[in-house]
C-alpha positions in Angstrom: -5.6 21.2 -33.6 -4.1 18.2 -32.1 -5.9 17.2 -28.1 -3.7 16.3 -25.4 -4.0 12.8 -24.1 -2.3 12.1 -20.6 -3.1 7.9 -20.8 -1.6 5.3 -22.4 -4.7 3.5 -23.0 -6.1 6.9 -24.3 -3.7 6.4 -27.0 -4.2 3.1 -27.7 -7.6 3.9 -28.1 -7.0 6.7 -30.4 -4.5 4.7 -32.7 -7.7 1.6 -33.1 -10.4 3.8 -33.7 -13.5 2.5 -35.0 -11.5 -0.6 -36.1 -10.3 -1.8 -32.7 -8.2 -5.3 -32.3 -8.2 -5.1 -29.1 -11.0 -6.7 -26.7 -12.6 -3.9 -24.6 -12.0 -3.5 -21.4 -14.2 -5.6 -19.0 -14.2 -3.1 -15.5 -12.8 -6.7 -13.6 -13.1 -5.3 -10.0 -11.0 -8.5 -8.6 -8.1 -7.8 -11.0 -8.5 -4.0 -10.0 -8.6 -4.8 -6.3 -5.6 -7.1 -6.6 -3.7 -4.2 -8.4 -4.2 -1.5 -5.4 -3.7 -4.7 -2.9 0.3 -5.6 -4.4 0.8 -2.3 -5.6 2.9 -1.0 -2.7 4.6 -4.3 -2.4 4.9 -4.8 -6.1 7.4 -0.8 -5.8 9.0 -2.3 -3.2 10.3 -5.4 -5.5 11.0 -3.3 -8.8 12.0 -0.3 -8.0 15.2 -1.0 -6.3 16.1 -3.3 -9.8 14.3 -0.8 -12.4 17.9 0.8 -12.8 19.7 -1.8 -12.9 18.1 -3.1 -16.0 19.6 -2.7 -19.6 16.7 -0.6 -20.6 17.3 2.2 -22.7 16.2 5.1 -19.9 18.6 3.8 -17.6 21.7 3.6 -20.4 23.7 6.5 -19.3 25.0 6.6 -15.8 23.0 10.3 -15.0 19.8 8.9 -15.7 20.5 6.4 -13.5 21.6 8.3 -10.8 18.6 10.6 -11.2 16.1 7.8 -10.7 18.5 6.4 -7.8 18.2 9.5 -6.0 14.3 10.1 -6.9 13.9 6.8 -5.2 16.1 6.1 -2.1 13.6 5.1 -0.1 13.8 1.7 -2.3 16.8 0.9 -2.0 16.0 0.0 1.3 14.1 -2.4 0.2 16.5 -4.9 -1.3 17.7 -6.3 2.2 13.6 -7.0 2.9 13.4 -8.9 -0.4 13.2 -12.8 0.7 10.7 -11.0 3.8 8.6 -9.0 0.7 8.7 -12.0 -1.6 7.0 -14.6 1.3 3.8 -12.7 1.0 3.5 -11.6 -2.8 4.3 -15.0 -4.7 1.2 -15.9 -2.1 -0.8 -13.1 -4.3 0.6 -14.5 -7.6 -1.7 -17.7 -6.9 -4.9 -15.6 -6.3 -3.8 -13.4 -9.7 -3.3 -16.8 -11.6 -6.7 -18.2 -10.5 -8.0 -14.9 -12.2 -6.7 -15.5 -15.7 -9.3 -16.5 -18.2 -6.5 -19.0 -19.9 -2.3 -18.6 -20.9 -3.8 -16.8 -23.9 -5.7 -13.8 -22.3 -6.8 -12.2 -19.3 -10.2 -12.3 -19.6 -12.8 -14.6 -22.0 -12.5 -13.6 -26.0 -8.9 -13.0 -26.5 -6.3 -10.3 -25.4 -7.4 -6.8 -24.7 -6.9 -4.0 -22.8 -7.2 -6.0 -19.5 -3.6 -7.7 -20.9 -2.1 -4.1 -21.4 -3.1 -3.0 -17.8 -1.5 -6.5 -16.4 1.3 -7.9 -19.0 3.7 -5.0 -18.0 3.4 -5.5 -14.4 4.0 -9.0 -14.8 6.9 -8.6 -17.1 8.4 -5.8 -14.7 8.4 -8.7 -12.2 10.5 -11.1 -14.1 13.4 -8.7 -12.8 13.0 -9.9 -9.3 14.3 -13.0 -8.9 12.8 -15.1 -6.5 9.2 -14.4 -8.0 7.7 -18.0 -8.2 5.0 -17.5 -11.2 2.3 -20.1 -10.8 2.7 -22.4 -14.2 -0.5 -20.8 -16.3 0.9 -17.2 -15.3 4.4 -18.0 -16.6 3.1 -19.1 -19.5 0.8 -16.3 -19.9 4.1 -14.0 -19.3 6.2 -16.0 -21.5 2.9 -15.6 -24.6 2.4 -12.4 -24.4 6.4 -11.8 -24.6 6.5 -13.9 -27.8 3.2 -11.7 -29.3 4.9 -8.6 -28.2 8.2 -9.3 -29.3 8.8 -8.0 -25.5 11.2 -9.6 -23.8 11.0 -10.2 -20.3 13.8 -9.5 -17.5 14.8 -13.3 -16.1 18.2 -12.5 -18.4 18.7 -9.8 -15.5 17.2 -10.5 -12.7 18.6 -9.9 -9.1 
């Protein structure tokens, strides 16, 4: 009997097992509180673009239009962007000052920390006027590289 598991990161955990590569995660409350702090702002960036991208979800022109009309409310959004993006490359400083090093999150090497914040980062590259403070770019631009993940400047807007 296979056991349903609703979490990413409960996957991930399943697939290491006792012989995990990943460093654990550390409970960071500041990068926690600066998730739920951007969060709302950080929809209001991506959203709008998410379609637009080439990923593979969005390839055929119904998909597209079912996540357009799941999320009008964004659309509104892209007019606001140059207002939205005053105040969040502000919050890009306080998430760079929080990065152990362009390597990792946090101290020892990458970990689960990096799998709750490389993919909002990398969502962000789509948004272009995002200014990335230099050791966060870099750390993007790593983790890409490792991941063999490539990040969205190609198709930003």
């Amino acid at each position: 009997g296979g056991e349903a598991m609703g979490e990413s990161m409960d996957i991930i955990a399943k697939l290491e097992g006792d012989s995990p590569v990943l460093k654990p995660a550390t409970g960071r409350t500041d990068i926690k509180e600066w998730q739920a702090k951007t969060a709302d702002i950080q929809r209001m960036l991506t959203r709008p673009r998410l379609a637009k991208t080439p990923l593979a979800e969005f390839q055929t022109k119904s998909a597209r239009e079912t996540y357009a009309n799941n999320h009008k409310t964004f659309d509104e959004m892209l007019p606001k962007t140059d207002e939205l993006l005053a105040s969040f490359n502000k919050s890009l400083e306080e998430l760079e000052d929080m990065l152990d090093s362009d390597e990792s999150v946090s101290p020892g090497g990458i970990g689960y920390d990096d799998i709750e914040i490389f993919p909002r980062i990398r969502t962000l590259t789509m948004v272009k006027g995002v200014e990335f403070p230099p050791k966060l770019k870099s750390y993007a631009e790593k983790m890409s590289e490792r991941c063999d993940i490539p990040l969205f400047y190609y198709c930003a807007s």
